[in-house]
N, C-alpha and C positions, 0 to 999 in steps of 0.2 A: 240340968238345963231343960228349958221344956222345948217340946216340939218346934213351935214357930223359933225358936230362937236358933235350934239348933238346924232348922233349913236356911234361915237368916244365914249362917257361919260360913255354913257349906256351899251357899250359891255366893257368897265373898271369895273363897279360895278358887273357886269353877271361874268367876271372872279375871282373878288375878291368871290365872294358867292360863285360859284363853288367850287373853290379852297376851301376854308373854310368849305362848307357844306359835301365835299368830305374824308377833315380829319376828321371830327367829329363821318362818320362813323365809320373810318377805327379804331378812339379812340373807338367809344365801341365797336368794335370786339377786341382790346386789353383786354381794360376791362373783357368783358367778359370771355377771352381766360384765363386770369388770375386766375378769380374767380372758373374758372374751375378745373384750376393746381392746387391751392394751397387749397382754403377755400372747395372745393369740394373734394378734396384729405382727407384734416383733417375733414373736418366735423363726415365722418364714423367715427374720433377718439373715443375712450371711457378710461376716466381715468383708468380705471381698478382699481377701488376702493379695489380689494383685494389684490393686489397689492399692492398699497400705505397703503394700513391699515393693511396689514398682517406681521406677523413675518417673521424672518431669511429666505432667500430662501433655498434650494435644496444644498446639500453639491454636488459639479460643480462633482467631479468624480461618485457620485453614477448617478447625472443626467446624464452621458456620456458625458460631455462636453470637459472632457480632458478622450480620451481613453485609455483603460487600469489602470487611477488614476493617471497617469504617467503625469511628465511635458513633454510640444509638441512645437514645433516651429509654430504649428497651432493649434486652437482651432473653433471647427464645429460645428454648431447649427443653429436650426430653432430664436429662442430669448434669450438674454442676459439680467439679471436684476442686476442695478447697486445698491448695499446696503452699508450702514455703518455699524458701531459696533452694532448699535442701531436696526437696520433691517429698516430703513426708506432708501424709495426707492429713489438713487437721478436721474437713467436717466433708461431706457428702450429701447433698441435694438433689429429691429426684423422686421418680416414682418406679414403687415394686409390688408386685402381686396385684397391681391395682389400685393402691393407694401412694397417696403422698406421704416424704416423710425425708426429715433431717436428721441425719447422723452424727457426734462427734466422737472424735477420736482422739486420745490423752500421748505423751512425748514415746510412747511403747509401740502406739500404732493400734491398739486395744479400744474398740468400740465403748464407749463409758456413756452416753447419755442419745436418747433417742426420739424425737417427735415426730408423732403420725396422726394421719385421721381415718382410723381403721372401719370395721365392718358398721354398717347404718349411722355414718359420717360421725362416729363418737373419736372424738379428739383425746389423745393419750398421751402421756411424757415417761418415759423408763428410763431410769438410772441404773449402771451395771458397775460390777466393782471389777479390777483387775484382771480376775478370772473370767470375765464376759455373763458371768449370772446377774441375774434382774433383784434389784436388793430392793427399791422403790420402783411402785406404779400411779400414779395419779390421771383419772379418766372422768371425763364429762360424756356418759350417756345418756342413751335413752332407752327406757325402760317401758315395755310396750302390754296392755292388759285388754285382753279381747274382753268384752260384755254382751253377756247374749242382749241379743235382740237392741243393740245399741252401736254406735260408730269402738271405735276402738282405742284405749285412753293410752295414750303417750303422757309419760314423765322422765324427766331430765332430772340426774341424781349424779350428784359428783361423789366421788368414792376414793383410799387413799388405800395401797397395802404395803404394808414392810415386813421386808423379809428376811433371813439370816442365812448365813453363810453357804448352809445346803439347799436354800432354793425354796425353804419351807415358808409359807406364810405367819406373820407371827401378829403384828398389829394390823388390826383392819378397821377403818374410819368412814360412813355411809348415811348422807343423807337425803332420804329419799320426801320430794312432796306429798303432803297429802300425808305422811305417815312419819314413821320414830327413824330418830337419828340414833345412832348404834355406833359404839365403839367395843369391838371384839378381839379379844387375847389367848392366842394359840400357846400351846407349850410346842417341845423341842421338835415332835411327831408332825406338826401342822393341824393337833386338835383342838379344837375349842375348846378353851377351859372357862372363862368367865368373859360376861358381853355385859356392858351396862349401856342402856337406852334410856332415852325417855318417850313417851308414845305419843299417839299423833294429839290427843286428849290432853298431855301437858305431863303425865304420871310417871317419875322415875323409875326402874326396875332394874333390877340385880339378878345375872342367873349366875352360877355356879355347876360346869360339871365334871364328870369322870374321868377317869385317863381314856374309857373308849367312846368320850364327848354325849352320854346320856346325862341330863341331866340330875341333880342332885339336890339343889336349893337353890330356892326362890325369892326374894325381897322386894316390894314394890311397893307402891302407893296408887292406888287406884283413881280414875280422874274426879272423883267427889270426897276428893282425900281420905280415903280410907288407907291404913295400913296393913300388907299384911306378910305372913311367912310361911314361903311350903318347904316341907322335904322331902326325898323323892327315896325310893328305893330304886337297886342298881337295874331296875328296867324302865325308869323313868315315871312311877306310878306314886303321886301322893298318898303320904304313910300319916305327914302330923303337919296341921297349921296352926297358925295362928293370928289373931286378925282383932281389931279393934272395932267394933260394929259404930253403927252410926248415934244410937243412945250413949255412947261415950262407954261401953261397959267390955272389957275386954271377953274374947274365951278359948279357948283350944280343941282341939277336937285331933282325936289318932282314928286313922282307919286301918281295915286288914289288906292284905295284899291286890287283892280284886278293888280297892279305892272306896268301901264301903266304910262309913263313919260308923266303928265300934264303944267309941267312948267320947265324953266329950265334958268340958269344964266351965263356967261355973253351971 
């Protein structure tokens, strides 16, 4: 391969990593931004056990809740607790820690689904199973980017995680404006093993990685459709790509452990 061809290759595979290693941050500041809104929101939750185990509530007019005892076209209060005949509680309305937020609660008395609008008014919904763990989160934040010397760019990114049994994250779904929508797939640990995106440019990508979530392999299509393929060795350092250049002519190229192109094909 001569020279020009083979900088050609090698600033193909620099682009695809970039581009790749680029949204993978921008996913766990989704991530993160999430865990924030919603599971950091409920977490302060507390069943309120007397609540759920306690008898009949508060007769609503001695509580004030309709003033005077009188029926009102409005009804005003700090919390609202939702009862049957029975006094078992089915939903709770009200504010805690400062925010608002609706509760319900399943025939057990067991907290199961939760809406708030937690830290920089990002609205959240938590589903819990049986055992009172967050198995679904779904959040509409915002996602805030200082720029020197410029006002400060807010974007609104709605985000989805599901999670298994122990609490781990396992699916995570993230689209953020201006950039790649991302969908990311944990194994049993809560590590990321493979994310596929497509970038804000339109270009599909594939990662693949290790059990200790460095990556390993790379697949994408670059936004002037080029294709191309890295592999990674176990410290995240492309070893071998491969890549379809823009004269239609494919080539490959292996580097040594420092990322240096040692050989390269045709």
């Amino acid at each position: 391969m001569h020279e020009p061809e083979l900088t050609e290759l090698t600033a193909l595979v620099q682009r695809l990593d970039q581009l790749e290693r680029g949204n993978r941050r921008l996913r766990g500041l989704v991530i993160v931004a999430l865990v924030a809104a919603v599971l950091g929101a409920v977490a302060g939750r507390s069943p309120r056990p007397g609540l759920a185990a306690g008898g009949p509530g508060p007769d609503p007019a001695a509580a004030g809740l309709v003033p005077g005892g009188a029926s009102s076209p409005v009804v005003t209060a700090d919390r609202f607790v939702l009862r049957d005949a029975a006094g078992r509680v089915g939903a709770v309305l009200g504010w805690q820690d400062g925010a608002p937020r609706l509760t319900l609660y399943d025939r057990r008395r067991a907290a199961r689904a939760e809406l708030v609008v937690g830290p920089d008014d990002a609205p959240g919904l938590a589903l819990f199973d049986a055992d009172g763990k967050a198995r679904a989160t779904l959040a509409l934040f915002r996602r805030r980017e200082a720029r020197p010397g410029g006002p400060t760019l807010v974007d609104t990114s709605p985000a989805l995680v599901l999670f298994d049994p122990t609490a781990k994250p396992r699916v995570a779904l993230s689209a953020a404006p201006g950039a790649a929508t991302t969908l990311e797939l944990s194994d049993a640990a809560g590590v990321p093993r493979a994310t596929v995106s497509v970038q804000m440019g339109g270009g599909p990508a594939l990662r693949l990685a290790g059990a200790n979530g460095v990556d390993r392999a790379s697949l994408g299509v670059l936004p002037d459709d080029t294709p191309a393929l890295n592999l990674y060795n176990e410290e995240g350092r492309a070893r071998a790509a491969l890549a379809i250049r823009a004269t239609g002519v494919a080539g490959l190229a292996l580097a040594d452990r420092d990322g240096q192109v040692v050989w390269s094909a045709p």
